[in-house]
N, C-alpha and C positions, 0 to 999 in steps of 0.2 A: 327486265331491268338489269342492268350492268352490277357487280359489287361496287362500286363506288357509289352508283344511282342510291344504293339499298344502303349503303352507309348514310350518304347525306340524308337519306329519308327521315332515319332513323334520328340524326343528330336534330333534325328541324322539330320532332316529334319530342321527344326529350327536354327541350331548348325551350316549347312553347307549353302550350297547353296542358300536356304528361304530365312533365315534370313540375307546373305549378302544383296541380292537385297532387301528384305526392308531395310535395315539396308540404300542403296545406293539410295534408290527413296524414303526417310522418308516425302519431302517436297510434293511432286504430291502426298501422298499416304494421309497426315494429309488433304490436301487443297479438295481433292477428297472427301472426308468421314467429312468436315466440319460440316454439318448439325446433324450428326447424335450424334459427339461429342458434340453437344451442350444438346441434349438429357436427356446423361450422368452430364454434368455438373449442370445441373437444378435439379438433387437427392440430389445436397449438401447444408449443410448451412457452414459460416464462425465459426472456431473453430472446426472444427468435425476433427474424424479420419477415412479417409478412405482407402478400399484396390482396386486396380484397377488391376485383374486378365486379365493376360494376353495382358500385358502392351505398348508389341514392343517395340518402339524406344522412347516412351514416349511424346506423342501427349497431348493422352487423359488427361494423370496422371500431365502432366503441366499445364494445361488448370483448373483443378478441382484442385491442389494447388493454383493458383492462387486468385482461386474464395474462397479458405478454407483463405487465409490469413494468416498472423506470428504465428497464435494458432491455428493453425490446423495441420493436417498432411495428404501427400498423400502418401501409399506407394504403388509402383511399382513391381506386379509379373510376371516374365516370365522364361519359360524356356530355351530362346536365349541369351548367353552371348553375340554376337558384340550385340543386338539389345539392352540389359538390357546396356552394355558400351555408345550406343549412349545414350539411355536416361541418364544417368548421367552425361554427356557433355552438354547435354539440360537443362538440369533442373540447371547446374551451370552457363551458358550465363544465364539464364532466370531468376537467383535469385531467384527462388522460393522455400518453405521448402515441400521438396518431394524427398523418399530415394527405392531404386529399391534392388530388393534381385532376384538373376538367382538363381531359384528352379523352381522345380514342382509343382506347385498349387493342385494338388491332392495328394501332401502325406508332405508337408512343414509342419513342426513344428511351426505356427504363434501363437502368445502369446493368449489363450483365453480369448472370451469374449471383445477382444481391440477395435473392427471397429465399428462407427457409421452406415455405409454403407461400403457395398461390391457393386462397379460396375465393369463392362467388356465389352469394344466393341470389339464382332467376337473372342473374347478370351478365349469361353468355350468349345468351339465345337470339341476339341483335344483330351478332358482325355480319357484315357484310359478305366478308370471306373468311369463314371460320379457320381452315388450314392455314391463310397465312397470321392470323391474330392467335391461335394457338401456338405455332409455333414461334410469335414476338414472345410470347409469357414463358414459353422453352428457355429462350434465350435468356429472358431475365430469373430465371431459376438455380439455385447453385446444384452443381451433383447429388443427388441423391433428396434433392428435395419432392415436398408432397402436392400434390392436387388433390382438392376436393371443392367438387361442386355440386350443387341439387338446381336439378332442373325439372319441372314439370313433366309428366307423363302426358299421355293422351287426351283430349276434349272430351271422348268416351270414358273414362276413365274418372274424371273429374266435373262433373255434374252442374257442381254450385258454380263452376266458373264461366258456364255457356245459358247458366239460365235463362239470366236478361235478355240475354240478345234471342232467346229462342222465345221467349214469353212474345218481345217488341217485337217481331221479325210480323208477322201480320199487320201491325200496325203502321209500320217503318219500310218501307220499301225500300229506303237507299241506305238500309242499313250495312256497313260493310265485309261481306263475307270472309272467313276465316281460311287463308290458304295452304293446303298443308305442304311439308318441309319448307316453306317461306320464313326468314326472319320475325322472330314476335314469340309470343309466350310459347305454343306449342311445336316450335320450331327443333327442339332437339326429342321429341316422342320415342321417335324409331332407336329404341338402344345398339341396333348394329349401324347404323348412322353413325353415332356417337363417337362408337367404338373407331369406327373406319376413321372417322375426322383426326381424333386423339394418338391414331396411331401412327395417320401421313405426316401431321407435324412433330412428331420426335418423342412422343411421350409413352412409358413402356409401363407395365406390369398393371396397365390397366381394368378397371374392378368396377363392374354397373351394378347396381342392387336396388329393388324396390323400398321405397319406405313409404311409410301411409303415418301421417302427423294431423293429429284434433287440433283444431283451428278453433276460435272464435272472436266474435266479435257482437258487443256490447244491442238488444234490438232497435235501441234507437239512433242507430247508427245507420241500421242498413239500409234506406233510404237515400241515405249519402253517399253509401258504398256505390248503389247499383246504378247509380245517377250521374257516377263522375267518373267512374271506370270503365275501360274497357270497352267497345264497338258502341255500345250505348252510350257512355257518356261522350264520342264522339260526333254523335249526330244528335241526339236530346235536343240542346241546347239551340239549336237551329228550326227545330220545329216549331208549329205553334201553342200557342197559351194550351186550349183545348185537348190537341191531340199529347201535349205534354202531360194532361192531368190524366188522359186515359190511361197514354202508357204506366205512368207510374204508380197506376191502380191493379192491371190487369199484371206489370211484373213482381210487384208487392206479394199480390197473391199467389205467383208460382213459387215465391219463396218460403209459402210456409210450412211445407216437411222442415223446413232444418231452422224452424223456430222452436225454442223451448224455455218461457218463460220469458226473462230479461236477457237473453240470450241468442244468441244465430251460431247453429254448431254445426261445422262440413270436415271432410276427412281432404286433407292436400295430400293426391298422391305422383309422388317425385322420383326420381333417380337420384341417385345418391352416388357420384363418381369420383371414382380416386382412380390417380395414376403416380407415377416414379419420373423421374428428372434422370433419369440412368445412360450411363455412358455405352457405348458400342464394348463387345466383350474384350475388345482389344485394346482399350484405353482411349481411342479415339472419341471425339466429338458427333453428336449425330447432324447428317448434311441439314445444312440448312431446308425445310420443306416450305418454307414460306414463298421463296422467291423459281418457284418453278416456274 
């Protein structure tokens, strides 16, 4: 498939179904992924501008206004309009100064030169053409500004996340398998991948590092969880009454190592990426790497 093909994939996938269920579970999903937003938040100082790629429902992008204060700015990108409309329902209960734009982060017109920081949680791992959407966010970056992102580590690596679909995969036959270096959650795994990507589009003193974050989420939740997310909850809903009751007996049950109590507890293990907005040694600008 072409990168445009894998853009529009993406955008249809986000637009529809995705992003309603996130759009509908925004509160289990932010309380879930607490730790790691906090991560993100610790790149900022008060006053700065930043850009929060790949935004959802606007968790992160509230959390990092909050911390920026009245003279700062966060602004919110994503490619999900209900999800970019939640966030801007959020961010107006919350009174905070944080403004969300539904575009593409890899081909969006942002003002150059504007962000203090660029951060993203789980929000990069989509483009279609990562070197050239890496290197738009270059452009909209001022000198010496920061990157940071956390992106998923490997399927191996992360257990709780390939359960269901390894629990339903017997039962499910047109369940859809997991491609690797393919756009989607464990699409950035390979840390010399990363690395490579980050460093054709322009961005220098780049820094990978494991981090392992306690997750949880509430047990009478995870029913909900394992039902509307991820490979499984994209074919579930198509099957029958029946075979829908089995599955969600038979993957219930492979969940229960990381039940404990009123609880469901799993380790998210990420990359933790930072890089530099830094100039060529000579003062010059670095070539554009997007448009090769």
């Amino acid at each position: 498939m072409s990168t445009a093909g894998r853009s529009e994939e993406q955008a249809a996938r986000w637009n529809g179904p995705s992003g309603q269920v996130w759009t509908e579970a925004q509160a289990m999903m932010d309380e879930m992924f607490r730790g790691l937003e906090e991560l993100l938040v610790d790149a900022v100082g008060p006053g700065e501008r930043v850009l929060d790629v790949g935004c959802g429902t606007g968790g992160t992008t509230v959390a990092i206004a909050r911390r920026l204060g009245g003279d700062g700015l966060c602004v919110g990108v994503d490619v999900s309009e209900p999800m970019v409309e939640a966030a801007r329902a959020r961010a107006e209960r919350e009174g905070v100064r944080a403004e969300f734009v539904r575009a593409d982060a890899e081909e969006h017109a942002f003002e150059p030169a504007s962000f203090d920081a660029v951060v993203s949680r789980f929000g990069v791992m989509f483009f279609g053409d990562s070197v050239r959407a890496f290197a738009n966010l270059r452009r909209a970056a001022k000198s010496g500004a920061r990157l940071r992102l956390i992106v998923w580590r490997g399927a191996e690596d992360n257990p709780f996340m390939t359960t269901a679909e390894r629990a339903a995969a017997p039962l499910l036959p047109d369940l859809p398998p997991r491609v690797p270096d393919a756009p989607g959650q464990f699409g950035f795994a390979n840390r010399d991948k990363v690395h490579r990507l980050l460093a054709e589009s322009g961005w220098s003193g780049i820094g990978i590092r494991p981090v392992d974050v306690a997750c949880r989420i509430p047990e009478s939740e995870l029913n909900g969880y394992f039902t509307r997310f991820g490979p499984l909850g994209q074919v579930l809903p198509k099957a029958d009454e029946q075979t829908r009751a089995r599955v969600v007996e038979t993957v219930r049950a492979a969940f229960e190592p990381y039940v404990h109590g009123a609880e469901v507890r799993f380790t998210a293990a990420c990359w933790l990426v930072e890089a530099r907005a830094l100039p060529e040694p000579d003062g010059t600008a670095r070539p554009d790497s997007g448009n090769r």
